[in-house]
N, C-alpha and C positions, 0 to 999 in steps of 0.2 A: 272455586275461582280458577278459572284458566290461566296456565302460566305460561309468561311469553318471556324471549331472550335466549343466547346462545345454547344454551341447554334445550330446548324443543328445539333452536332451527334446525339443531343435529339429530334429533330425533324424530322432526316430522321430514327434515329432509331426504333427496334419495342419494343413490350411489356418487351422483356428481356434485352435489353440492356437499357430500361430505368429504370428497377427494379435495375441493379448493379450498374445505377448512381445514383440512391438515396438510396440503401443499404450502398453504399463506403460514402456519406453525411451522412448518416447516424451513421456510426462508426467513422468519425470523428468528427463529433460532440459529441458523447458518448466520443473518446479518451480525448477530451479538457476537457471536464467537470470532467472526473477523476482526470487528469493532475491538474487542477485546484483544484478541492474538495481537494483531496492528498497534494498538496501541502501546504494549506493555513490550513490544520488539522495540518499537521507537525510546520508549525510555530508557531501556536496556543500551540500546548503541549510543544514546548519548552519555550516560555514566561512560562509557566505554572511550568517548569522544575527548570526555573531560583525565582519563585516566593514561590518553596518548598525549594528550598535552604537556603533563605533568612526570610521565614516566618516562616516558619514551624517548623525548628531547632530553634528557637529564643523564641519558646511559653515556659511555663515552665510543661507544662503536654501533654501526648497523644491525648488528648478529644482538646485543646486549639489548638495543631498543625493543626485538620481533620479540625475544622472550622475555622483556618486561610488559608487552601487550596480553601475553599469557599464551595457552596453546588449544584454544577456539577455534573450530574450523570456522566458527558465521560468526568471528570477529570481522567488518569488513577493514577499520584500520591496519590488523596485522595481514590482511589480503593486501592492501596496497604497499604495505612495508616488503613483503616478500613479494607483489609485481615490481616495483620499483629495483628491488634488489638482483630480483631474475635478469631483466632488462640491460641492468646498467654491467654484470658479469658479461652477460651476450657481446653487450658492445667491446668490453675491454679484450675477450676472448680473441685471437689471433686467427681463428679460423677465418678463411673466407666463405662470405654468404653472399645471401639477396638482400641485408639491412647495410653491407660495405655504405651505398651512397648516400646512406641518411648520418647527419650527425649524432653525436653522444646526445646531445640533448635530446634530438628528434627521435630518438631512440627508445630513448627512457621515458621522453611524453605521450608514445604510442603506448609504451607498457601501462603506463600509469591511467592513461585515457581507458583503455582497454577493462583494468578491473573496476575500475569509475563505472563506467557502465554496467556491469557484469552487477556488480550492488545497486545500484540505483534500477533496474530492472528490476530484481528481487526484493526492493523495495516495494513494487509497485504490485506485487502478488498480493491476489484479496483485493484494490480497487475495483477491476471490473467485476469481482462478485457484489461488492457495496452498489454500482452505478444501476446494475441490473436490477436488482431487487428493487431499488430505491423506485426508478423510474417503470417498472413493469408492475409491483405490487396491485398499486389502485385500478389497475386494469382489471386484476386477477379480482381483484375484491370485486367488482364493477359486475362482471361477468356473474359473478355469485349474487350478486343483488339481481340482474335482468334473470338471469335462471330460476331466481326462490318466487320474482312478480309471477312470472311464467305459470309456475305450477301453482301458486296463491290464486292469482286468476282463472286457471280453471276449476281447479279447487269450488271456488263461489258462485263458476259458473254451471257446476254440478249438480251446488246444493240448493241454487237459484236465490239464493239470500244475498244480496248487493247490500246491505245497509251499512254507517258505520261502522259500528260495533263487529260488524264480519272483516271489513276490507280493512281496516286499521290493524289489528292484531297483526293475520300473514304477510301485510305490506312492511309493516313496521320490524320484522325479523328479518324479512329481507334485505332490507336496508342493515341491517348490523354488518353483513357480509362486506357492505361498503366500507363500514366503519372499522372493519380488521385490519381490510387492506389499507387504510392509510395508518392506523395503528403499527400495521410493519413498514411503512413506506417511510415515514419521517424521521423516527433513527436510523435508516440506513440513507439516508440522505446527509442528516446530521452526522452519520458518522462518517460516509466518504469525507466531508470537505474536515474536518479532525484529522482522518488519517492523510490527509493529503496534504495538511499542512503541517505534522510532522515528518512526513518523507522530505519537503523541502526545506525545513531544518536541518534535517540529519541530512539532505544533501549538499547543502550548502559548506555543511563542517566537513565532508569525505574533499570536497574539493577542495578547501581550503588545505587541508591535511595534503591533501595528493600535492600542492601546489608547491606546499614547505620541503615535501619531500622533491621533488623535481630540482630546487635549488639547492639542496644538498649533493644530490647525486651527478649534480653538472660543477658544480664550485665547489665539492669536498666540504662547506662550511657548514658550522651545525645552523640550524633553520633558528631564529628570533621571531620574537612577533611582529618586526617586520617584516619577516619573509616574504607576504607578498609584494611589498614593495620592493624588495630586494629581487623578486621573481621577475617583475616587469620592466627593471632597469637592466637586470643583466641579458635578458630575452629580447632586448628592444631593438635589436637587429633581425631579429628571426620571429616576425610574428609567428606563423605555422608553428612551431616548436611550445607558442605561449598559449595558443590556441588549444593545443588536443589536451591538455591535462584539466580541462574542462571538464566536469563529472555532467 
């Protein structure tokens, strides 16, 4: 009995259609391992989220808070503890610069803006490999299916046998080539919009974080849970200044 299915299309196939079966294994194994790395960072910074909450707020100085965050370089809360802290030295420092004309706060919302972003970028590493794959995959498979009809077809036009039983087989393994590429297409799709809605989690809490700190560092007061509210009353004269600690 003739045996049909990924195992012959790789064996009756030629050079090209076995480079887009192991190009398509290829990006899905990249897709997983994004899905994965992505994933288990995000869970990581929010234990981390939940541990500047509870630690950090609780020391009784700036310096006590950064090394109750611990000494992680890709912590981003103790990046924003030590931009925040950079910042607000700069301002108080007596030298003159080119920040003289911005206020204390304006000062310390550029700093704080600044590593906001600088995280929230590096959050976003590994999306556009997920969008790619996701969205180019079925192409790739597509092309492996018109490529395997191609040589099925002449194949039958060689052997001059057109009947079922001929054109069904090599038709039918061609089309699997289809069925890979969505096989890698739809977890990386499902896993972009996963990893994309933990970055806006864990972006939401950098902001928040960044915002608490911003109120400390202009009003000397340790941050509360309602420091945001406390952020937009004391800022309510200087929107600019409430604006960039924006992540």
């Amino acid at each position: 009995m003739e045996q049909h299915g990924i195992a012959n299309v790789w064996q009756q196939g030629d050079f090209i259609t076995r480079f887009i079966f192991v190009f398509l294994l290829g990006m899905s194994v990249v897709s997983w391992i994004a899905i994965l790395t992505k994933g288990l960072t995000n869970r990581r910074i929010e234990r981390l989220g939940k541990r500047a909450q509870t630690r950090f707020w609780s020391t009784q100085s700036i310096n006590e808070g950064i090394e109750a965050l611990g000494t992680g370089g890709d912590n981003p809360y103790r990046a924003l503890a030590l931009a925040g802290r950079e910042a607000n030295e700069q301002q108080t420092s007596s030298q003159a610069s080119l920040q003289g004309g911005l206020s204390a706060g304006e000062w310390v919302a550029r700093g704080l803006r600044n590593a906001c972003d600088d995280e929230v970028a590096r959050l976003q590493n590994g999306l556009a490999i997920l969008g790619s794959i996701g969205s180019t995959a079925p192409f790739v498979g597509l092309f492996g299916t018109v490529w395997g009809i191609y040589h099925a077809l002449m194949a039958i036009g060689a052997s001059g046998q057109a009947s079922l039983d001929h054109v069904a087989g090599p038709v039918g393994e061609s089309l699997v080539m289809t069925a890979i590429g969505l096989f890698v297409a739809i977890p990386a799709v499902l896993g972009f919009n996963y990893v994309n809605r933990g970055n806006k989690r864990v972006s939401q809490r950098l902001n928040r974080f960044a915002q608490e700190l911003h109120v400390y560092f202009v009003t000397g007061a340790k941050a509360r849970n309602d420091a945001r509210q406390t952020s937009a009353a004391g800022l309510a004269g200087d929107r600019t200044s409430a604006n960039v600690t924006a992540c």
